[in-house]
PLY file of the C-alpha trace (Angstrom):
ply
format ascii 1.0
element vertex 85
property float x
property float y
property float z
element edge 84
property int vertex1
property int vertex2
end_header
4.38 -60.85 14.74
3.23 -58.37 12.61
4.30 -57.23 8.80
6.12 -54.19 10.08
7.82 -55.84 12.35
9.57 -58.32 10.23
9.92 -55.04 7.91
11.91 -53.57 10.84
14.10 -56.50 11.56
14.83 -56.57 7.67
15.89 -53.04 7.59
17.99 -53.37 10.82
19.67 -56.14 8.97
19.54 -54.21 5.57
21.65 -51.50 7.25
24.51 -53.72 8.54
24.75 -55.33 5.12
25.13 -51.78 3.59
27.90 -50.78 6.28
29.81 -54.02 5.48
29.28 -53.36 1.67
30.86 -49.77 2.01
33.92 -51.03 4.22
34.25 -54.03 1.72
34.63 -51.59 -0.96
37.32 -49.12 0.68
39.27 -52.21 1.12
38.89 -52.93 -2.39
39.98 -49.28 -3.26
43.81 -50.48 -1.45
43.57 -53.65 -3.38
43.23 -51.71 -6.71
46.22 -49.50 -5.25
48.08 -52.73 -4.68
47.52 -54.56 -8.19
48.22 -51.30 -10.09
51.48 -50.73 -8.46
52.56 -54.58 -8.56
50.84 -55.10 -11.73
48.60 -57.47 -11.00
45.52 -58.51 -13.43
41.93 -57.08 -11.86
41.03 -60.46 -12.61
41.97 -63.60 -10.44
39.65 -66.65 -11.57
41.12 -68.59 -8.87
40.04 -66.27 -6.04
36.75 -66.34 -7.45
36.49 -69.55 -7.73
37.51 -70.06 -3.76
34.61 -67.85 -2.92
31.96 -69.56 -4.83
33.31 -73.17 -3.51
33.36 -71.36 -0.08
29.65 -70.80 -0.38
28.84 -74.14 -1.55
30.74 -75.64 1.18
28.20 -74.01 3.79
25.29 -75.78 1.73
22.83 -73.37 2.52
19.06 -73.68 1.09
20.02 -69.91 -0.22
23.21 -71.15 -2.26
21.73 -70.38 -5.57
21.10 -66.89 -4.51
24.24 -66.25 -2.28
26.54 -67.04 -5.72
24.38 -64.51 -7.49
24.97 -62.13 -4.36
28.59 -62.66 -4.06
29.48 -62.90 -7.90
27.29 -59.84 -8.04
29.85 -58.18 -5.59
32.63 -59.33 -7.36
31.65 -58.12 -10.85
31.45 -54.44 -9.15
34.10 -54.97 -7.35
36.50 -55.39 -10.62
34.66 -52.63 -12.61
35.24 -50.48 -9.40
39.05 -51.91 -9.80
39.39 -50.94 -13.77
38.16 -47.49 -12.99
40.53 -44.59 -13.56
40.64 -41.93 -11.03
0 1
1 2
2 3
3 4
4 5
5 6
6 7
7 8
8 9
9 10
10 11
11 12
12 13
13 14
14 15
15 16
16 17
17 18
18 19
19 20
20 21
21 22
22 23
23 24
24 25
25 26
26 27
27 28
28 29
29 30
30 31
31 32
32 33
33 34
34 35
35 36
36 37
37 38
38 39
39 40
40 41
41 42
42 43
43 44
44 45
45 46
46 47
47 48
48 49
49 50
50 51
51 52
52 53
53 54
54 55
55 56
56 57
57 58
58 59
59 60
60 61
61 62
62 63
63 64
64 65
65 66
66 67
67 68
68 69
69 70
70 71
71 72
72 73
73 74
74 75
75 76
76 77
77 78
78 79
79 80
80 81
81 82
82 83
83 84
């Protein structure tokens, strides 16, 4: 198999992730709508926590880097949460 190839299959894969990552964050527009009306903290340590033990549960070769991923996602996720519009 050749360089481009496995260039290809990354940027078919690439572009899935990036679909997923813009319907993950529409859903986390209605959960900032949610928490601001019930007044609910941005911040949930717990539900954090449940994702990174989620992760670790799988125990991928790749967990180091998944937790960066995901936490990664999180941290924009709550700065996209304390945003006013």
């Amino acid at each position: 198999m050749s360089l481009d190839s496995y260039r290809e299959k990354i940027d078919y894969i690439d572009d899935q992730i990036l679909d997923l990552l813009i319907k993950r964050f529409d859903i986390v527009q209605e959960v900032k709508a949610y928490k601001k009306t019930n007044h609910i903290d941005v911040l949930d340590s717990n539900r954090e926590q449940a994702i990174i033990n989620k992760i670790k549960n799988r125990e991928s070769v790749y967990e180091d880097e998944l937790i960066e991923i995901v936490t990664c996602m999180m941290n924009e996720s709550k700065k996209n949460q304390r945003k006013d519009d």
